[in-house]
Every structure is written in C-alpha cells, then in structure tokens.
BAFI-3210 file (N, C-alpha, C; in Angstrom, 3 decimals, decimal comma, padded with zeros to 6 digits):
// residues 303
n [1|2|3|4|5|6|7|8|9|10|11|12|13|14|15|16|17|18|19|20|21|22|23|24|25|26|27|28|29|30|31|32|33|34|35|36|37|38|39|40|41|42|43|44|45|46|47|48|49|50|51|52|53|54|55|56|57|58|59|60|61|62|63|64|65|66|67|68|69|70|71|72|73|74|75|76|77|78|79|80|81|82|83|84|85|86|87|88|89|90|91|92|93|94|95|96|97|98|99|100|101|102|103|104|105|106|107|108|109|110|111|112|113|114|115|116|117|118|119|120|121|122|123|124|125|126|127|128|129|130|131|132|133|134|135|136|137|138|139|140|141|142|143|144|145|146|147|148|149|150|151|152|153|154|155|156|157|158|159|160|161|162|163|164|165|166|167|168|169|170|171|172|173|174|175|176|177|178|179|180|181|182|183|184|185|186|187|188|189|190|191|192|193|194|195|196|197|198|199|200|201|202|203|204|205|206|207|208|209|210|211|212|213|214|215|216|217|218|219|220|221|222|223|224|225|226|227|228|229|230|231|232|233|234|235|236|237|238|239|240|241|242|243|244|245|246|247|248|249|250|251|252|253|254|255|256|257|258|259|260|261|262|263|264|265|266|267|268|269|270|271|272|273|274|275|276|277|278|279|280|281|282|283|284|285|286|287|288|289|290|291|292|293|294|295|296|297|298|299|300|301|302|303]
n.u [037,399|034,468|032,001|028,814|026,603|023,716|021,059|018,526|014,810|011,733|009,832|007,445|007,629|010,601|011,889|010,748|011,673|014,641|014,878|014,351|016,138|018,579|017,653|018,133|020,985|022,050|020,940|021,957|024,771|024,159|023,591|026,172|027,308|026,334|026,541|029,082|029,134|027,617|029,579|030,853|032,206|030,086|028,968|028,107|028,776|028,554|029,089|027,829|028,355|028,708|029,500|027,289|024,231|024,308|022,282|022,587|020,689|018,408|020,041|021,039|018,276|017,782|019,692|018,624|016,417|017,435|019,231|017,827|015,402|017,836|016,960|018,447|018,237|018,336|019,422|018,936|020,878|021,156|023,778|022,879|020,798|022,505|022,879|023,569|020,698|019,323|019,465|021,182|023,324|023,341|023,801|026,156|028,114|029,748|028,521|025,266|023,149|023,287|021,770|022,149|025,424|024,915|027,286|029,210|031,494|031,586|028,706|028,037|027,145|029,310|029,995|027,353|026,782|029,058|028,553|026,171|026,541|028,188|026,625|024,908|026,466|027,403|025,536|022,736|019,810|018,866|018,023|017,645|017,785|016,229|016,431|014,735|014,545|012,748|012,604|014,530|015,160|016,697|014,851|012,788|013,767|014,284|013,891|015,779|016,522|019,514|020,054|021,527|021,076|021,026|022,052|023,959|023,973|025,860|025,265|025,697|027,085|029,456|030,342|032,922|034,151|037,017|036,906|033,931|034,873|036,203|035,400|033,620|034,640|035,988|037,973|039,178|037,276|035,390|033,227|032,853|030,809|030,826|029,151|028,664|028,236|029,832|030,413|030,287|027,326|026,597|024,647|022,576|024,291|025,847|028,100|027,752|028,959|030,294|030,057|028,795|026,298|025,111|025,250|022,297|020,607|021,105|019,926|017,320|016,223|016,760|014,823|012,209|012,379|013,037|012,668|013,917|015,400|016,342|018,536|019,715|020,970|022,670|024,121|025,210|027,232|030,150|030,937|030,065|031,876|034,202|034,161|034,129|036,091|038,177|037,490|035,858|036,859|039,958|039,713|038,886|039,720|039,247|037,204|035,485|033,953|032,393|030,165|028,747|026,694|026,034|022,891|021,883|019,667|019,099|019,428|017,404|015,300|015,564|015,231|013,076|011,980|014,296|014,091|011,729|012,281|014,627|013,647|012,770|013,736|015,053|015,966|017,614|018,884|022,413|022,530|021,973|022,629|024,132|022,170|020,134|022,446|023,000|020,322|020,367|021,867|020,811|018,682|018,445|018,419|016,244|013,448|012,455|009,837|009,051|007,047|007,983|010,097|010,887|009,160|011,077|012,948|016,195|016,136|013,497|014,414|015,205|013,529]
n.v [006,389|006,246|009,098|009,622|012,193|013,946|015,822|018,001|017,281|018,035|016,831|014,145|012,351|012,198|011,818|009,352|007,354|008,286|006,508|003,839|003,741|003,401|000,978|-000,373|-000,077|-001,463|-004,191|-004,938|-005,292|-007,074|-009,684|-010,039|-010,547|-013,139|-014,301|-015,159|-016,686|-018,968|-020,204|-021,794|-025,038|-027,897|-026,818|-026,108|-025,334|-021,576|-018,305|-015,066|-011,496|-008,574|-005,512|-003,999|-003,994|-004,054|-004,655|-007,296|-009,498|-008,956|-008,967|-011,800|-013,069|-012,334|-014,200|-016,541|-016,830|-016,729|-019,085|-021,335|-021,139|-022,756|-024,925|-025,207|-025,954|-022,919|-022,803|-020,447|-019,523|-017,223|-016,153|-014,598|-016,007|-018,033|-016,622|-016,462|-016,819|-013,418|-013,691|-015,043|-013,938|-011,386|-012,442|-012,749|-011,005|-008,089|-005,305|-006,250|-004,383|-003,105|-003,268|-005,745|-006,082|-007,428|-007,305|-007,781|-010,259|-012,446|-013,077|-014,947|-018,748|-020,907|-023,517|-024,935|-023,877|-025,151|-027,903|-028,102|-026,862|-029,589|-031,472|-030,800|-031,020|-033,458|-034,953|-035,127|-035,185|-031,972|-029,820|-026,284|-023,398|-020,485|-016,963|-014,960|-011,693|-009,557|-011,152|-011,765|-014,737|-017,393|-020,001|-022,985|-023,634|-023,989|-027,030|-029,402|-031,736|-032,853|-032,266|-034,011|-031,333|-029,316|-025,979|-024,712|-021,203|-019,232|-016,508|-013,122|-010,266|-011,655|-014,175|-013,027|-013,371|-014,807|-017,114|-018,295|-018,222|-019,992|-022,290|-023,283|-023,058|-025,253|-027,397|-025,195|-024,593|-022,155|-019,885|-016,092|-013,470|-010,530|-007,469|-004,048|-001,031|001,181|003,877|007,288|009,809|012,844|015,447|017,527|019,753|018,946|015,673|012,305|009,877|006,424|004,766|006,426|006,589|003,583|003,806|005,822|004,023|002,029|003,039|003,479|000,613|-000,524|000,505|000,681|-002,651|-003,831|-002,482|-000,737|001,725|005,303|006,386|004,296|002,643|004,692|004,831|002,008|002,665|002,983|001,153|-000,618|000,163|-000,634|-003,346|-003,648|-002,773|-004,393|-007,096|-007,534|-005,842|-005,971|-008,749|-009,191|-009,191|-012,230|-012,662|-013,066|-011,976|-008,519|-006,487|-003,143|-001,032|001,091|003,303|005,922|007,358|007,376|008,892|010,934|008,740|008,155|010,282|011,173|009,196|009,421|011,779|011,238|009,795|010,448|012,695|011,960|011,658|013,107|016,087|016,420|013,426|011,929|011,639|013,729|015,863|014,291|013,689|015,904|016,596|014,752|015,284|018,334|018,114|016,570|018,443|019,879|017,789|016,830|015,217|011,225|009,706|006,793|004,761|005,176|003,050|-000,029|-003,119|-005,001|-003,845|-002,714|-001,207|-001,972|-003,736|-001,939|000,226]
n.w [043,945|042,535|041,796|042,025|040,431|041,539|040,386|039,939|040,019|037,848|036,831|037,833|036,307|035,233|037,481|038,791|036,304|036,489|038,615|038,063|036,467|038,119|039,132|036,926|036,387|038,848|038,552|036,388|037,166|039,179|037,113|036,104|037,942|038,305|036,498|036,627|038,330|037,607|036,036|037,342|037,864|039,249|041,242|044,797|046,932|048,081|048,904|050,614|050,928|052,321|054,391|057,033|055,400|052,966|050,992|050,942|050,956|049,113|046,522|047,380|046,763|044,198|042,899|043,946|042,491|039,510|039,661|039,928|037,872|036,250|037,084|039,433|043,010|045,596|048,585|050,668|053,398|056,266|058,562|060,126|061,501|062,964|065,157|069,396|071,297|073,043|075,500|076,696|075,238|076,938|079,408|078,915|078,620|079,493|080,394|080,989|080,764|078,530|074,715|072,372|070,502|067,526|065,320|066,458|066,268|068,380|068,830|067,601|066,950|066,599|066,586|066,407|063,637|062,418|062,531|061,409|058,984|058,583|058,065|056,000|053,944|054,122|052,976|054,726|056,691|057,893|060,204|059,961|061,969|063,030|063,143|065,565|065,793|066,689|069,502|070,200|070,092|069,253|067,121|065,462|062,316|058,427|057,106|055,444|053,291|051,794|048,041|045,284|043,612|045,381|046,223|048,679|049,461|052,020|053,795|054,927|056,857|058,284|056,818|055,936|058,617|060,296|061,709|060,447|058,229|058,075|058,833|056,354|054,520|052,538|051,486|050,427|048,515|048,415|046,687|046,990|047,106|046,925|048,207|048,193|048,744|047,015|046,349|046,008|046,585|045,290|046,082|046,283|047,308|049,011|049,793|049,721|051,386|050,669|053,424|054,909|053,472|054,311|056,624|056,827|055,688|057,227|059,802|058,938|058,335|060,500|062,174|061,176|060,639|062,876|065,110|066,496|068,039|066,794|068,171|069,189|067,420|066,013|068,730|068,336|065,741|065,997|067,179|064,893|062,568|063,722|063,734|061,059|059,872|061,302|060,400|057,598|055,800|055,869|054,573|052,051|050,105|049,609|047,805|045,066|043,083|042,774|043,720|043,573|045,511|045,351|044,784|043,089|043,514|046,063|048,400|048,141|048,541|051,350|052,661|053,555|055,131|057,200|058,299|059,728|061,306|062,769|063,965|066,328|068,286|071,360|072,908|075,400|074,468|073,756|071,479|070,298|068,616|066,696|065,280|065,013|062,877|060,614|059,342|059,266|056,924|055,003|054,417|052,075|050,117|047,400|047,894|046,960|045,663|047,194|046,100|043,434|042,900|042,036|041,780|042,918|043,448|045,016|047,649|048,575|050,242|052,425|053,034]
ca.u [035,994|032,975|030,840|027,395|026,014|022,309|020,316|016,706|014,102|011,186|008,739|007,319|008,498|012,050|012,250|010,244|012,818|016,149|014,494|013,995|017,930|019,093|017,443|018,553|022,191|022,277|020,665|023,152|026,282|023,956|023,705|027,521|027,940|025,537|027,050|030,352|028,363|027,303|030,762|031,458|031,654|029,600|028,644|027,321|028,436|028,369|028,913|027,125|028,726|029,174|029,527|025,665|023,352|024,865|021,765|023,045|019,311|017,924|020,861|020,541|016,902|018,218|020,902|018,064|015,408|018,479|019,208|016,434|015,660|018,909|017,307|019,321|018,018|018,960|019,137|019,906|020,997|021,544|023,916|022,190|020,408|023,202|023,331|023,014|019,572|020,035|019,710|022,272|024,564|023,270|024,111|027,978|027,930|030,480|027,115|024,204|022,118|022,991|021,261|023,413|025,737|024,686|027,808|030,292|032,193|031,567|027,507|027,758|027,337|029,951|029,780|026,255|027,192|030,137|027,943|024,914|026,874|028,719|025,463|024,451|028,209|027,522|023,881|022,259|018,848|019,325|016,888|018,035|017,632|015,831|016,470|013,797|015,161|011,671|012,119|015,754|015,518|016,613|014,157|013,179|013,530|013,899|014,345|016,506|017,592|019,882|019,718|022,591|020,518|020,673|023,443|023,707|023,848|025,302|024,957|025,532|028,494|030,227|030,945|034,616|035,267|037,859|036,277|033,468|035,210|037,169|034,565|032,712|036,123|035,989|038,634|039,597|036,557|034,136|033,597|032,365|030,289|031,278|028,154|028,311|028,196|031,043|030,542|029,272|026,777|026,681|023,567|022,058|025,431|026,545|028,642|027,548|030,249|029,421|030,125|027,438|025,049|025,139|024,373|021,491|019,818|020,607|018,982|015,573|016,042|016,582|013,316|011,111|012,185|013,531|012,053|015,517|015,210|017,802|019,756|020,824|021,911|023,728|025,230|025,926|027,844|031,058|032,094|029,611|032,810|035,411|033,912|034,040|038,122|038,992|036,821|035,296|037,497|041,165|039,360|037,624|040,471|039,034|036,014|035,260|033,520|032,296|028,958|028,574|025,456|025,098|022,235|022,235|018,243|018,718|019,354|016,554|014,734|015,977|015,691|011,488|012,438|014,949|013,500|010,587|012,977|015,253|012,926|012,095|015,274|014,668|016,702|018,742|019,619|023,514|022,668|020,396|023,458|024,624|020,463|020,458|024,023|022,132|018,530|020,923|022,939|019,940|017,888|018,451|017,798|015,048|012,570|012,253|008,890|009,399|006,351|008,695|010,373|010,569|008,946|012,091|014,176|017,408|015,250|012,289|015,403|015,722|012,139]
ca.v [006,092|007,027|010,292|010,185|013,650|013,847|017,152|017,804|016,818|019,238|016,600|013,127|011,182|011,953|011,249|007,970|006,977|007,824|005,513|002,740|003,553|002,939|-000,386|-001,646|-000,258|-002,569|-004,936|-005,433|-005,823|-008,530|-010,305|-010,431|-011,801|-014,671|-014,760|-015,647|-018,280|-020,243|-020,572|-022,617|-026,188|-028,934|-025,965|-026,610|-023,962|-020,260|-017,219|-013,481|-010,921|-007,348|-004,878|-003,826|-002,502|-003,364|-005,548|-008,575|-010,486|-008,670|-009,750|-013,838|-013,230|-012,450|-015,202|-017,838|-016,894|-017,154|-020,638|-021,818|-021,067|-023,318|-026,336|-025,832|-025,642|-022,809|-022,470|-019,039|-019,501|-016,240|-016,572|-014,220|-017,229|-018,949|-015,902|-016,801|-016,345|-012,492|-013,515|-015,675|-012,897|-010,632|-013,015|-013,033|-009,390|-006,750|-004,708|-006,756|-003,261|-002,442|-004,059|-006,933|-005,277|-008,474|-007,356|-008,333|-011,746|-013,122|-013,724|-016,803|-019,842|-021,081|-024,823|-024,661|-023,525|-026,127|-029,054|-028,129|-027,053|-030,407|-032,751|-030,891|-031,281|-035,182|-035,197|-035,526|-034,359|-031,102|-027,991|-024,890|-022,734|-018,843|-015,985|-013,563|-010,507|-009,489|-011,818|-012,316|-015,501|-018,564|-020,987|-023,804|-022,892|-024,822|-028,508|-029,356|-033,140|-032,264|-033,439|-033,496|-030,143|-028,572|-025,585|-023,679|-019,661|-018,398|-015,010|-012,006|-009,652|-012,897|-014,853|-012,998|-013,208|-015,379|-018,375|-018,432|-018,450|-021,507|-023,425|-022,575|-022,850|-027,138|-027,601|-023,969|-024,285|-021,447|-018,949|-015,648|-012,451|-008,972|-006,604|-002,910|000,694|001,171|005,046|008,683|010,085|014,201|015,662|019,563|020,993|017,373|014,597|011,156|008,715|005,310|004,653|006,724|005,976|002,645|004,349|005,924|002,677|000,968|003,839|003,550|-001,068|-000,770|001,270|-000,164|-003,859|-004,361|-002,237|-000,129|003,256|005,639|006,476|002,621|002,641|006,012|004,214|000,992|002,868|003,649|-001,000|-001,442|000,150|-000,896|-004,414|-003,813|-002,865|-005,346|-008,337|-007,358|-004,743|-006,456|-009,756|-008,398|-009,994|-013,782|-012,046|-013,775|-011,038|-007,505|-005,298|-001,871|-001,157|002,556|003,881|007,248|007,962|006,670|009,925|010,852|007,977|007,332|011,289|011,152|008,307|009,608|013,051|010,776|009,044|010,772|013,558|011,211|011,843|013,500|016,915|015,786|012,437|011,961|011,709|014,172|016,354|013,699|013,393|016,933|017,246|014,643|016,282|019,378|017,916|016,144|019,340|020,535|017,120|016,462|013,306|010,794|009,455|005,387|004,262|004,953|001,658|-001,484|-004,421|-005,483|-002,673|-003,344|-000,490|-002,738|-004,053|-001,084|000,882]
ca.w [044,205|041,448|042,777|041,432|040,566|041,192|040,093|041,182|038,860|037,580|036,565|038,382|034,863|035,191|038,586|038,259|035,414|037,462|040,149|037,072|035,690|039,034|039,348|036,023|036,493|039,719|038,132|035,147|038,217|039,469|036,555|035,775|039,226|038,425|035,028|037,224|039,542|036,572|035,526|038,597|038,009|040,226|042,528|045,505|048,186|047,917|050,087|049,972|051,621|053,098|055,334|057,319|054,923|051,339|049,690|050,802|051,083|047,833|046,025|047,676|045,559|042,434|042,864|044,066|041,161|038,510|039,919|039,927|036,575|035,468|037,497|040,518|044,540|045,761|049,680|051,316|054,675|056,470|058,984|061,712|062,330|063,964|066,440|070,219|071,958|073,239|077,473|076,419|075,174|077,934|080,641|078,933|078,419|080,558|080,559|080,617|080,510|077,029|073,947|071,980|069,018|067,046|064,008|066,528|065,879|069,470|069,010|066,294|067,309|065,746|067,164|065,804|062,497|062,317|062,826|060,375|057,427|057,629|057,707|054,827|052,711|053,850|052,358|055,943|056,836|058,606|060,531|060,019|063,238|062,553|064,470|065,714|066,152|067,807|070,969|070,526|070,250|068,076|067,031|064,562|060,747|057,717|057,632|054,361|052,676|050,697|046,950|043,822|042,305|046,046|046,483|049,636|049,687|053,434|053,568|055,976|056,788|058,909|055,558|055,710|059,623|060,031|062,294|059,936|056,515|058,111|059,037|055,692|053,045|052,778|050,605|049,617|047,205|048,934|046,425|047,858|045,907|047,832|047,791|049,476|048,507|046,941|045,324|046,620|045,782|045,315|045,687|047,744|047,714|049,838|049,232|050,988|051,044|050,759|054,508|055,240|053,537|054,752|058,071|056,791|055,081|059,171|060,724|058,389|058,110|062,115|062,789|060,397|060,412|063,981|066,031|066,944|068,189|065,647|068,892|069,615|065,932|066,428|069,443|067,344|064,393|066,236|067,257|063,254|061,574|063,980|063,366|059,769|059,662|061,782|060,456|056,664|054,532|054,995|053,660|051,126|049,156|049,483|047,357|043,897|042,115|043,486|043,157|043,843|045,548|046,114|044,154|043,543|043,943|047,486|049,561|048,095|048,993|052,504|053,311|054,254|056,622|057,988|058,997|060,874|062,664|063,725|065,169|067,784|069,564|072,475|072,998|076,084|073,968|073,683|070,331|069,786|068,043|065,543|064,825|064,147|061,261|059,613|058,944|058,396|055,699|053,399|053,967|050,628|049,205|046,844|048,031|046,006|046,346|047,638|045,301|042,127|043,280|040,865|042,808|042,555|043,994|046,223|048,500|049,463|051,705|054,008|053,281]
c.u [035,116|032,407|029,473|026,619|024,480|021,862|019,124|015,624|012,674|009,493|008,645|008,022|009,830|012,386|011,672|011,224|014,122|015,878|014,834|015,260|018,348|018,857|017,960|020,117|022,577|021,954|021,811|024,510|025,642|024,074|025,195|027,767|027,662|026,164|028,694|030,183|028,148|028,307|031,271|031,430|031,452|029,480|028,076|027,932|029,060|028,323|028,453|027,541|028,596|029,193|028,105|025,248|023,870|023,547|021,916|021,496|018,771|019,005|020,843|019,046|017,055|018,599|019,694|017,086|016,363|018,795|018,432|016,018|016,248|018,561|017,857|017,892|018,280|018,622|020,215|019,541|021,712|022,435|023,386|021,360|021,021|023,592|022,699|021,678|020,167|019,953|020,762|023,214|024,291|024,046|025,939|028,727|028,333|028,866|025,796|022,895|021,664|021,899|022,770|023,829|025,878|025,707|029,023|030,540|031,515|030,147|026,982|028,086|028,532|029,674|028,441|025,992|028,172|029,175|026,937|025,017|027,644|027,868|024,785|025,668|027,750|025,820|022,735|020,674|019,146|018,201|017,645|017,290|016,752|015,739|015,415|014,048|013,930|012,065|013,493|016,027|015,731|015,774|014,371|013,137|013,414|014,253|014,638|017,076|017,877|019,735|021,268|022,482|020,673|022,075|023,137|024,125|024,043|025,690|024,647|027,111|029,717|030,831|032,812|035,217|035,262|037,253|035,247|033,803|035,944|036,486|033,504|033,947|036,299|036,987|039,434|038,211|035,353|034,008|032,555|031,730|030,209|030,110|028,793|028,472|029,514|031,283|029,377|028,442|026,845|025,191|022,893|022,895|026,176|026,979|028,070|028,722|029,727|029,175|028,577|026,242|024,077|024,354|023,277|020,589|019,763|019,738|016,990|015,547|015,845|015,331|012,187|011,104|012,366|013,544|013,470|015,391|016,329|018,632|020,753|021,557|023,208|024,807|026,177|027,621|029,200|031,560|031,310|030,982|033,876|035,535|034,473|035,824|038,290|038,712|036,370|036,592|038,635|040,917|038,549|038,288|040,103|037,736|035,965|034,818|032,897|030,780|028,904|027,399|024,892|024,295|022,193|021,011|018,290|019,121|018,099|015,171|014,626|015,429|013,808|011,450|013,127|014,610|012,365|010,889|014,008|014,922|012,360|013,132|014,975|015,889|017,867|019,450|021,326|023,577|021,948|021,386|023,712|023,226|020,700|021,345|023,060|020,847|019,003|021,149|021,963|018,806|017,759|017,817|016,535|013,932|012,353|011,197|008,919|008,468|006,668|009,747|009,961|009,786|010,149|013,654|015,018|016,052|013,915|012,789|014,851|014,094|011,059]
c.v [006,935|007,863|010,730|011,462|013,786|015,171|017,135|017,422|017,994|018,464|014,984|012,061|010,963|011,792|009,435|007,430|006,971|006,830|004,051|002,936|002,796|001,740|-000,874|-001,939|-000,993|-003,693|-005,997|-006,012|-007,089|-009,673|-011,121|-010,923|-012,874|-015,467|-015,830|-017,022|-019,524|-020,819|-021,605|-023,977|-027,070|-027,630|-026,547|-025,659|-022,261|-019,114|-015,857|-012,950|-009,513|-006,622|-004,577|-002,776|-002,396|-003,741|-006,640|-009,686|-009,642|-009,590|-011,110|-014,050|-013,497|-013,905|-016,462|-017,777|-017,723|-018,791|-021,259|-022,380|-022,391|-024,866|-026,638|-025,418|-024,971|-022,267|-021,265|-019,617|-018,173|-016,616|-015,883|-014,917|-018,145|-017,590|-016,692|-015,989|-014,810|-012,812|-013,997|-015,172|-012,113|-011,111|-012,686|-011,412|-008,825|-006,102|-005,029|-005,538|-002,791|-003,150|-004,468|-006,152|-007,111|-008,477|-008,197|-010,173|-012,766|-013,763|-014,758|-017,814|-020,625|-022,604|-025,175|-024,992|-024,804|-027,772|-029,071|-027,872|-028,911|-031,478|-031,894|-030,722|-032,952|-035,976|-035,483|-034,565|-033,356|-029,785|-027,118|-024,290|-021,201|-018,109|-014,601|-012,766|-009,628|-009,120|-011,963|-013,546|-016,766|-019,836|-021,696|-023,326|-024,051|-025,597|-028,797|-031,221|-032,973|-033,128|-033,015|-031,903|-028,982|-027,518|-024,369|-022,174|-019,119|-017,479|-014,457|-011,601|-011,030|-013,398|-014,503|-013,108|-014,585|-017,014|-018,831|-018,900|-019,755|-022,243|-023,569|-023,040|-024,180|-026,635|-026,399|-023,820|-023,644|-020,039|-018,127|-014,291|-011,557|-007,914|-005,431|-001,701|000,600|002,383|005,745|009,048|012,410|014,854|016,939|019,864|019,650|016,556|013,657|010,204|007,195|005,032|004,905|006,749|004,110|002,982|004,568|004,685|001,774|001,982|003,391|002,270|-001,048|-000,334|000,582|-001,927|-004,980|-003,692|-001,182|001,162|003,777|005,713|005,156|002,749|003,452|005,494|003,073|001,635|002,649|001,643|-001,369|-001,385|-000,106|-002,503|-004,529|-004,036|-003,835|-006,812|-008,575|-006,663|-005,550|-008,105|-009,880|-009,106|-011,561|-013,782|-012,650|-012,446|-010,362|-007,016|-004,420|-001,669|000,324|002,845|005,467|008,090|007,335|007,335|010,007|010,228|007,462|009,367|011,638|010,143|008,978|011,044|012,487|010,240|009,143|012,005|013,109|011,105|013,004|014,608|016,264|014,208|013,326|011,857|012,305|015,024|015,541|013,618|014,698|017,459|016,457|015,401|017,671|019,214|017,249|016,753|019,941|019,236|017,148|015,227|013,157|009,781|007,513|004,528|004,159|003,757|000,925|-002,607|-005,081|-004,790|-003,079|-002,571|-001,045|-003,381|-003,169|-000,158|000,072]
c.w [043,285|042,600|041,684|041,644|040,222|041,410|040,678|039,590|038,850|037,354|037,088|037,455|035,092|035,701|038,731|037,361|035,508|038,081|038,974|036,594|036,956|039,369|038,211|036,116|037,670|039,193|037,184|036,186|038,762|038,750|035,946|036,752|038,721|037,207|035,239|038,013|038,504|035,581|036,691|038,184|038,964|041,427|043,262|046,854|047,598|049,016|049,423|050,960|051,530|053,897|055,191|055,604|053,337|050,400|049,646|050,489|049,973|046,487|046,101|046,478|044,932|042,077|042,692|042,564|039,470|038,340|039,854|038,761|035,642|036,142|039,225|041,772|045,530|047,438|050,413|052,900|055,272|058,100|060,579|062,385|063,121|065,378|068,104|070,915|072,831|074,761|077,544|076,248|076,431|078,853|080,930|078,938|079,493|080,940|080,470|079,875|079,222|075,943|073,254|070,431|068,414|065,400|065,006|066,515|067,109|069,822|068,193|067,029|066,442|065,799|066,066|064,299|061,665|061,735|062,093|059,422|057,069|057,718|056,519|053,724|052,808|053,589|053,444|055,910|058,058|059,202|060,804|061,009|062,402|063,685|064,258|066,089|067,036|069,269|071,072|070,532|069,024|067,876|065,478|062,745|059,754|057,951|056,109|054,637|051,587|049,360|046,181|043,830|043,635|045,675|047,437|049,511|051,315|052,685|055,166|055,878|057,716|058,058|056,070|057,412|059,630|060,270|061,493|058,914|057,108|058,167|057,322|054,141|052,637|051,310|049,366|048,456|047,759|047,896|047,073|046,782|047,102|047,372|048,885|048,273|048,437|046,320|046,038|046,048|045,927|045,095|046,968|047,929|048,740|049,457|050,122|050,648|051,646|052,591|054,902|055,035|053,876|056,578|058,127|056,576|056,659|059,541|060,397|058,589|059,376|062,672|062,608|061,042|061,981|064,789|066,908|066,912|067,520|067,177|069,413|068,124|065,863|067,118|069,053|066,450|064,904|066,059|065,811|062,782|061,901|063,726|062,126|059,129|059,931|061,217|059,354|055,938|054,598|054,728|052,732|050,063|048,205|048,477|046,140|042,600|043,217|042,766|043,798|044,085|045,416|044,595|044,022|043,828|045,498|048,856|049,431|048,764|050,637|053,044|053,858|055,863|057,795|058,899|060,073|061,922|063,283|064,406|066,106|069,120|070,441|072,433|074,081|075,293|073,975|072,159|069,390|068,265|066,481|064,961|063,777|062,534|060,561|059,023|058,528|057,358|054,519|053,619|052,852|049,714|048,946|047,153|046,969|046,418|045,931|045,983|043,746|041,842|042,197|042,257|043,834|043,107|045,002|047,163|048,779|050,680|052,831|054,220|052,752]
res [x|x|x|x|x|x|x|x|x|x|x|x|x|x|x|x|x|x|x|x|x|x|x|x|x|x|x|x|x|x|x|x|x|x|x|x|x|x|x|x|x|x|x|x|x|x|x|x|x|x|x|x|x|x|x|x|x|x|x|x|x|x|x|x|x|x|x|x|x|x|x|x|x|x|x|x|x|x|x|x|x|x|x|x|x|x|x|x|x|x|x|x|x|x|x|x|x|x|x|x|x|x|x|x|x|x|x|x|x|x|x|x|x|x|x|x|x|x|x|x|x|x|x|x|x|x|x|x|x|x|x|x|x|x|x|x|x|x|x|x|x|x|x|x|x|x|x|x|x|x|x|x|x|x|x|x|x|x|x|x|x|x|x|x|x|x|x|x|x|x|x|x|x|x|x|x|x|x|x|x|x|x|x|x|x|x|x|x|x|x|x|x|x|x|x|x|x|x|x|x|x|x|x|x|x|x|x|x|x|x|x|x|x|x|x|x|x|x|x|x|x|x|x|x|x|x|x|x|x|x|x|x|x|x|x|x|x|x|x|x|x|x|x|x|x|x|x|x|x|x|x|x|x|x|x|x|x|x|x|x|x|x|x|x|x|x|x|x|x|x|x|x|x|x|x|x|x|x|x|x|x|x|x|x|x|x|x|x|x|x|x|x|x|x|x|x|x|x|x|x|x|x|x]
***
C-alpha cells in the first residue's frame, strides 16, 4: 500500500497548490477510467462502485460530463434509491429503537430494482424512485424513455453485493469501475490508513449532509466494515478498472470538521472515548483551509 508523506506548509500558495496537485492527480485516474469506458463497444450499462465514502457520486460526474461530451445520455442511478422506506425497515427490525444501518444488504428493494432496470434494457418508459434520507422515505424521481444514445450509470457500494450484481450482470456484460481510498496518508507524526479515513469523510458527509449525529456513525462503523468484508472487498475482483481516491490534503481538510463535530459528544457518551483518540491523533495536523478546493474537488462530496 502507497503512504503519502505530507509536511506542513509555511505559506497560503503552497498549500493552495498541494490542494490543486491533489485534484489533478485524481483527476488523471479518472480520466484513464473513462479512457477504459469509451473502449466499450455499444455500451449501454455501467456500474460505480465502493466501499462508504470513496467518491463514488463525484466520480458518476466526471463520468456523466465525459459522456456527454461524446454524444451519449448518461443516467446515474444511485442505488440508495431503491432502499426501503425507513418504518418499513423499522417495523422488520430485531430493534425497532435503533436507527436503520442503510450499508447492510437486507434494505434494497431488490424486487423493485429487478423490475425497473429491465423496462429500461427493453426500452420501456420507466420512474425512477428517490430516496430522502431526511424523512426516510422513498418517493417519485426521474421518469426516463430510454433512447439508442441513453446508457445507464448504477452506482453505490451495493453494485458488488451479490443479489444486486445478479440482477444487474444481463448477459455477463456489466462492466464495473472500483473507486475507494486505496493509500495512507502520513502526516503530525500519524499514519491514517485508508480505512480510516473513510471513517473520517462519513463522520463529516453524515453530519453535514444527513443530519447524523458522529456517535450513530461511531456506532455504524463496527456492521460498515463487517458489511464491507463480507459483501465489497472479496468481489472487488468483478471490478473493470480501479481508482485510488485518498487524497493526501484531506486530513487536513476533514480535521476543522471533525473537531466541531465530534465535540458534541457528550462525556457520558459510549463513544465519547473513540471521539476523543481521534481529535488526539489529528491534533498535530495542519488545516487545510476547505476554500482552496477546485469547484471540482472529490471534497465538495463530504464537506
């Protein structure tokens, strides 16, 4: 595994300008994906994948702008939209009390899913469902007739579990593009390993974008990565081409967030401890101030 060694910077320029390497050197792995997509002939379905928290919906961007470009239509369908309404999981739920871990396998509609990719394989007019993570609930989304020029994009960490990729594989011809953090970064006397910073990037995307206190996350992490073994990493294989997402300005970047939000943990929390090692461990880091961002930055994802 690569270990990116990041120093501290002395002047706003040179930090501003790591921030701007780091977007192009992602950039360039995107482009060789796409460079791989447009080798496809008569495309017309596509998968985006990885484990929480790699870039997967920045990446679908790139992909759709690129296409686009060449003529084509390109529709990202994410598949957390086929999740079930959450009273719906509650109701099925050992613990109704808890909140819904929405990585595991068991909240896709699969039925759902089944039945609306194949009226758009047989050119059918079709509404895509959207899920509000809000209200929990699934409602109406896009409404799609498909054409020749259309080519669908799902996308989310599901792509590789198993029930999915079957319903999803028509003819063995599904190819699939593997995004995640795939390299440490070294930086205040600390190593982060991709894993974790994947954690960090949920903690700050969950706060901000979905309303998720850090200690449900905290509580999440432990069935995110048992999900991930059991259901993502040993099919990682069925993968077409790979990108590496970790940035290496993105302790940095994630380490202002994360000090705001995870001092909201309450001392008696059960997770007030694991709150704490973090905010220990990227105390030395340097911030890297968000606004040095490309428009364009994977990190408009999670901050």
């Amino acid at each position: 595994m690569n270990v990116y060694s990041v120093g501290s910077f002395e002047r706003a320029e040179e930090m501003r300008q790591f921030v701007r390497d780091c977007d192009a050197a992602l950039e360039r792995q995107i482009e060789e994906a796409i460079s791989y997509i447009e080798s496809i002939p008569d495309l017309r379905l596509l998968g985006l994948t990885g484990p929480t928290c790699s870039g997967k919906t920045t990446a679908a961007g790139k992909i759709t702008r690129h296409l686009s470009a060449l003529g084509l239509h390109l529709h990202v369908i994410s598949l957390d939209d086929f999740y079930y309404d959450k009273e719906y999981l509650h109701r099925r739920a050992a613990n109704a009390d808890l909140e819904i871990d929405y990585d595991s396998e068991e909240t896709i509609d699969i039925a759902l899913l089944k039945e609306q990719a194949e009226r758009l394989f047989e050119g059918k007019e079709t509404v895509l469902p959207r899920f509000d993570f809000h209200t929990g609930n699934r409602e109406i989304g896009e409404r799609i007739l498909p054409t020749p020029r259309d080519v669908f994009l799902f996308e989310g960490i599901q792509v590789l579990y198993s029930n999915v990729n079957e319903t999803l594989n028509r003819d063995g011809a599904f190819p699939v593009i593997y995004i995640a953090p795939q390299s440490s970064i070294s930086v205040g006397g600390e190593v982060f390993e991709a894993n974790e910073l994947r954690l960090y990037r949920r903690l700050v995307r969950d706060f901000r974008h979905r309303s998720t206190p850090p200690e449900f996350t905290l509580f999440l992490w432990q069935s995110v990565r048992e999900n991930e073994e059991k259901n993502i990493f040993p099919n990682v294989f069925r993968c077409s081409a790979s990108i590496d997402s970790t940035m290496p300005c993105e302790v940095g970047l994630l380490k202002p967030y994360l000090e705001q939000i995870l001092q909201t943990i309450p001392v008696d929390n059960a997770y007030f401890e694991r709150a704490q090692g973090i905010l220990k461990k990227i105390s030395a880091v340097q911030p890297v101030r968000a606004e040095y961002m490309t428009e364009k930055s994977l990190y408009k994802e999670f901050i």
